[in-house]
C-alpha positions, -999 to +999 in steps of 0.1 A: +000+000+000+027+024+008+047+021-029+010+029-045+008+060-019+046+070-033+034+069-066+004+090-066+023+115-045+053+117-069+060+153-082+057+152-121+090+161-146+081+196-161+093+185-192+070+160-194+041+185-186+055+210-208+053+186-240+019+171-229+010+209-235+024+213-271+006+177-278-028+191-271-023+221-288-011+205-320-039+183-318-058+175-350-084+154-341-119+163-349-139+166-313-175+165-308-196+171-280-224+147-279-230+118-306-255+138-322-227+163-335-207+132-342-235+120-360-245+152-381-205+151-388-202+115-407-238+108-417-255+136-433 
C-alpha cells in the first residue's frame, strides 16, 4: 500500500508536462460534444 501512496504523490518532470501541452495544442483530431454532433459530422 505504501509504494501505490509514493506513486500517486510523486511530483511530475516539467518536461514531461511541458510537452503534454504542445501535444494538445497541436492536436488535429476532430472533437464532438455529444454523438449527435458526431452523428451530423459523418452521416449527413
Amino acid at each position: 500500500m505504501k509504494k501505490i501512496d509514493s506513486d500517486i504523490h510523486r511530483k511530475v518532470n516539467p518536461e514531461y508536462t511541458d510537452n503534454l501541452d504542445k501535444i494538445e495544442k497541436e492536436d488535429k483530431r476532430v472533437h464532438f460534444k455529444n454523438m449527435d454532433e458526431f452523428d451530423r459530422h459523418f452521416c449527413y
